[in-house]
BAPA-504811 format. One record per residue (C-alpha): residue number from 1; residue in one letter; x, y, z. Coordinates in steps of 0.001 Angstrom, whole numbers, plus 500000, padded with zeros to 6 digits. Example, Ala and Ser with C-alpha at 12.3 -4.5 7.8 and 13.67 -1.06 7.14 Angstrom:
<recs>
<rec num="1" residuo="a" xx="512300" yy="495500" zz="507800"/>
<rec num="2" residuo="s" xx="513670" yy="498940" zz="507140"/>
</recs>
This chain:
<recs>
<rec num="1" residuo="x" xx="747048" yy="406415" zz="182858"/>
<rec num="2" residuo="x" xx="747735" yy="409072" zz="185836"/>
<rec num="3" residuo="x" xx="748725" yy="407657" zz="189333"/>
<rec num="4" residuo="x" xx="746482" yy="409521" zz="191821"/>
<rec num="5" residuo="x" xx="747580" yy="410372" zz="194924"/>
<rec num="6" residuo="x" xx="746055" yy="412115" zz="198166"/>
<rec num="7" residuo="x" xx="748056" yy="413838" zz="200447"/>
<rec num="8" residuo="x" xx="747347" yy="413442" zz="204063"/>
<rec num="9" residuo="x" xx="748853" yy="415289" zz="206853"/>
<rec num="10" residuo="x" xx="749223" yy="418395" zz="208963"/>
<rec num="11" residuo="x" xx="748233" yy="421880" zz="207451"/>
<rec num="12" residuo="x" xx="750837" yy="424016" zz="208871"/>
<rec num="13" residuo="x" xx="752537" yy="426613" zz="207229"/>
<rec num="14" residuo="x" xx="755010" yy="424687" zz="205913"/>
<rec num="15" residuo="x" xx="753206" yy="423697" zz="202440"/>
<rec num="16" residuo="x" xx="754769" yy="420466" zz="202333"/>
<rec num="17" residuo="x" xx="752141" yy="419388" zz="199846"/>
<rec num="18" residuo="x" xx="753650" yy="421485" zz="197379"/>
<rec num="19" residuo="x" xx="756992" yy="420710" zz="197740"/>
<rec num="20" residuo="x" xx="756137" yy="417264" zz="197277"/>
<rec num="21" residuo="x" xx="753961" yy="418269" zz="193900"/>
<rec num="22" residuo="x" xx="756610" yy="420488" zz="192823"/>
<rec num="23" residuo="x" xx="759515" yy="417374" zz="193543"/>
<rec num="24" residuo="x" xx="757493" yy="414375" zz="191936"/>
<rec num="25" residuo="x" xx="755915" yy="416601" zz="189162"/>
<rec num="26" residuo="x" xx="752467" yy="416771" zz="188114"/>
<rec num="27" residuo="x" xx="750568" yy="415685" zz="185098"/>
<rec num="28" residuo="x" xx="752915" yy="415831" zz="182657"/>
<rec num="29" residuo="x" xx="755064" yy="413364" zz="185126"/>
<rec num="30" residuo="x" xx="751893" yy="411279" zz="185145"/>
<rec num="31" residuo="x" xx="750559" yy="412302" zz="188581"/>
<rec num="32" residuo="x" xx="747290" yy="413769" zz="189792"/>
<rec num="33" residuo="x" xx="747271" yy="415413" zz="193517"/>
<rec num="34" residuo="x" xx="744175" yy="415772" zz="195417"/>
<rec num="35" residuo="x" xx="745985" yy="418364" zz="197924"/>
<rec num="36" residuo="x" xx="743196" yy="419002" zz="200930"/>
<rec num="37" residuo="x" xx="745332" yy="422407" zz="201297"/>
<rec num="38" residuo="x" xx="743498" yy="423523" zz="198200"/>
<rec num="39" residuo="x" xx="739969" yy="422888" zz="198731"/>
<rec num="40" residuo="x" xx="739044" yy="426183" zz="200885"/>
<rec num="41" residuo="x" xx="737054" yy="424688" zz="203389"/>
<rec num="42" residuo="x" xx="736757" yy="425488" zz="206491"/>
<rec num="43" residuo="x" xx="733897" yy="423574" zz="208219"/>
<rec num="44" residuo="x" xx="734734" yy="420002" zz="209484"/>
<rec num="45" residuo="x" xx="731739" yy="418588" zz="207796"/>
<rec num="46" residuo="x" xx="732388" yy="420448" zz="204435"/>
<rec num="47" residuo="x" xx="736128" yy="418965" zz="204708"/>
<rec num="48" residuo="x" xx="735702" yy="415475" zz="205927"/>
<rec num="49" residuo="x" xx="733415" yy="414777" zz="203139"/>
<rec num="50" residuo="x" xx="735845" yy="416110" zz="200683"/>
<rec num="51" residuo="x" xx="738819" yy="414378" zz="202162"/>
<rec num="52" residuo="x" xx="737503" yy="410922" zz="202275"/>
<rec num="53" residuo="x" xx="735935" yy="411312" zz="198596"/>
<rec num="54" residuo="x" xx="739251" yy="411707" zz="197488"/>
<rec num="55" residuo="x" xx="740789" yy="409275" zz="199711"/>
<rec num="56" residuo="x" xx="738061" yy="406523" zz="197786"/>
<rec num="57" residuo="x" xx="739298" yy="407793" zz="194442"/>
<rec num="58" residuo="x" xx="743219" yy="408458" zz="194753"/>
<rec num="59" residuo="x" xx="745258" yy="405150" zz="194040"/>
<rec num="60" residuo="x" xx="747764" yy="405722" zz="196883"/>
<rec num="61" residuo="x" xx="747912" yy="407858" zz="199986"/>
<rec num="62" residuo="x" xx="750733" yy="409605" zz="200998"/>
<rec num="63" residuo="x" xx="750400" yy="410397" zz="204434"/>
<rec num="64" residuo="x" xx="753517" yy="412567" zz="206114"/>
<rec num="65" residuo="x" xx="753139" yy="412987" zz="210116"/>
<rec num="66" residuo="x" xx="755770" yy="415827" zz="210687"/>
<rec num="67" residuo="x" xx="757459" yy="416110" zz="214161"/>
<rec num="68" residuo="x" xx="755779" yy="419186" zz="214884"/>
<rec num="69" residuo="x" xx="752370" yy="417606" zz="214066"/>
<rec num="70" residuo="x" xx="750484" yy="418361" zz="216619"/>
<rec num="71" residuo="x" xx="747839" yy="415848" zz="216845"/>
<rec num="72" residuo="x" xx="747375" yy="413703" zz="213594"/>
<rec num="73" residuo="x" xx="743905" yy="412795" zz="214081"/>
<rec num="74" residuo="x" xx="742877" yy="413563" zz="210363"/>
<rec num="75" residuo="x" xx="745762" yy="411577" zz="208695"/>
<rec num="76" residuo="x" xx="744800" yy="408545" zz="211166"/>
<rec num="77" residuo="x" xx="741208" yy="409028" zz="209915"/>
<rec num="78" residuo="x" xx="742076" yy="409112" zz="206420"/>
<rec num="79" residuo="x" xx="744429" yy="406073" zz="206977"/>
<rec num="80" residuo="x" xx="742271" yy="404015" zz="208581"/>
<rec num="81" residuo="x" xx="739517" yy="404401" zz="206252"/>
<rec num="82" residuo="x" xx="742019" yy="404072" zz="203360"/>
<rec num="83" residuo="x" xx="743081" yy="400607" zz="204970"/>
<rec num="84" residuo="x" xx="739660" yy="399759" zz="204867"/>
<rec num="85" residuo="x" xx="739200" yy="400347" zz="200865"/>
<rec num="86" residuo="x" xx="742606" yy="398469" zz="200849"/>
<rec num="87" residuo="x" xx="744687" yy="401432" zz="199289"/>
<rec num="88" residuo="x" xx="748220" yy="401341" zz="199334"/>
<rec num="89" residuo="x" xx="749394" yy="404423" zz="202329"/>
<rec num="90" residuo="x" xx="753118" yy="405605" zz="202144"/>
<rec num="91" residuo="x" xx="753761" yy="407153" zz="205680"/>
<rec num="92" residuo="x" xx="756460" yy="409119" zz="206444"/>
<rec num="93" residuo="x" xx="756276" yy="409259" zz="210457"/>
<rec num="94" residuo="x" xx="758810" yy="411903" zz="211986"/>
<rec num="95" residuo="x" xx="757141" yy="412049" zz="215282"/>
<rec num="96" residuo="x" xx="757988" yy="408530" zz="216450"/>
<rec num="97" residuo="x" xx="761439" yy="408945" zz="216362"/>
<rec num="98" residuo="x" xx="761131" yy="411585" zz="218890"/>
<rec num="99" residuo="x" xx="758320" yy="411446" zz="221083"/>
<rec num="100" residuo="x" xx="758065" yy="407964" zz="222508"/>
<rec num="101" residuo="x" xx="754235" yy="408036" zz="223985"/>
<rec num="102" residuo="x" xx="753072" yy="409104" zz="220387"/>
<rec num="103" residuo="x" xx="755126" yy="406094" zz="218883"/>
<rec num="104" residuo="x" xx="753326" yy="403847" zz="221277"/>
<rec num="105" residuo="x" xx="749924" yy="404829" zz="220461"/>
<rec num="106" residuo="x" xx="750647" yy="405971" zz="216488"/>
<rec num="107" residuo="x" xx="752052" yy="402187" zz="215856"/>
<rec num="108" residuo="x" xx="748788" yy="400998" zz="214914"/>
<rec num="109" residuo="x" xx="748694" yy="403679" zz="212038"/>
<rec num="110" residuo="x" xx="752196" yy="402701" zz="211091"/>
<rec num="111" residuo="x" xx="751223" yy="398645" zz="210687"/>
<rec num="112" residuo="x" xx="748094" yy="399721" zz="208479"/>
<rec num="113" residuo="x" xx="750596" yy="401621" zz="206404"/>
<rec num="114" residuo="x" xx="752059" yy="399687" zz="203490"/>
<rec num="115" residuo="x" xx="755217" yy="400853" zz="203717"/>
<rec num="116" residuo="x" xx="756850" yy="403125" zz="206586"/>
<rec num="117" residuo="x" xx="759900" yy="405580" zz="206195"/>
<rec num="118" residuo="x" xx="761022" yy="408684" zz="208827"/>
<rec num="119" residuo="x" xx="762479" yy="411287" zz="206619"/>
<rec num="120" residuo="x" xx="760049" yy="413035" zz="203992"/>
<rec num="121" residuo="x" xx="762829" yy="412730" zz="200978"/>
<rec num="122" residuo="x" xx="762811" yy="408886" zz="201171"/>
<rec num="123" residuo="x" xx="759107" yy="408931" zz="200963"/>
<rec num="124" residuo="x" xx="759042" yy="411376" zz="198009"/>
<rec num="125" residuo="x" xx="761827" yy="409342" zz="196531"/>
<rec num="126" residuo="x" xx="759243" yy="405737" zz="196851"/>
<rec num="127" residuo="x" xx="756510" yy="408093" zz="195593"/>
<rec num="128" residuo="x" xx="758384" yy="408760" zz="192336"/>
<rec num="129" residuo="x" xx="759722" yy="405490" zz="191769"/>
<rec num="130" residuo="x" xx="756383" yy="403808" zz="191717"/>
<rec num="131" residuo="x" xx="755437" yy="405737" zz="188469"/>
<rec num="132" residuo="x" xx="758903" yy="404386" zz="187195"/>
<rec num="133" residuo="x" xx="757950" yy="401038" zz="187536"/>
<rec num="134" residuo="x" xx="761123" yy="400490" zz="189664"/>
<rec num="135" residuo="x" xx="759219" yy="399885" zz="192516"/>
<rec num="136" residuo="x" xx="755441" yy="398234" zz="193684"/>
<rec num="137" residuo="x" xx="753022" yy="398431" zz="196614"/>
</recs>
């Protein structure tokens, strides 16, 4: 059985969803990624539907808020409605650590999170271990 996971988080030019794809490994790891980077949309009705479709049908979230993130509406939407279908939601959160305003009003993403870490190779490190079986949500 595949672990699918949904990647949530800015679309900058740094591709971090691949570099997270490429680290963890794919299918023959045992992983699926629905990567929103990939779906070619570009109106926000086209890509909201297609976002939260595969935010019903992953079996974890993995939600990175980079520092430079500039707003993080979408991962909050695609947290809070993965709370809601109780999915478990690794966040990695860079931004709080240096912009206190955003940590005040971001906190409520981080407690509907299941588990919280602020560097992006601690998260990918949880991320593989759960197909391991060394750790659990």
């Amino acid at each position: 059985m595949e672990t699918k996971v949904y990647l949530s988080g800015g679309m900058n030019n740094s591709n971090w969803q691949q570099g997270i794809i490429e680290q963890v490994g794919g299918t023959e790891k045992g992983y699926v990624f629905y990567n929103p980077r990939e779906h070619n949309l570009s109106h926000s009705r086209e890509y909201t539907i297609w976002d939260l479709f595969y935010v019903k049908n992953c079996d974890v979230v993995f939600a990175y808020m980079q520092k430079d993130n500039p707003s993080g509406y979408g991962l909050t939407l695609e947290i809070g409605y993965a709370t809601a279908l109780g999915k478990p939601i690794i966040l990695v959160d860079e931004r709080s650590d240096i912009d206190e305003k955003f940590k005040r009003y971001f906190e409520i993403v981080r407690e509907s999170s299941s588990i919280v870490f602020n560097n992006l190779p601690d998260g990918i490190k949880f991320l593989k271990n759960i197909r391991n079986g060394i750790v659990t949500l």
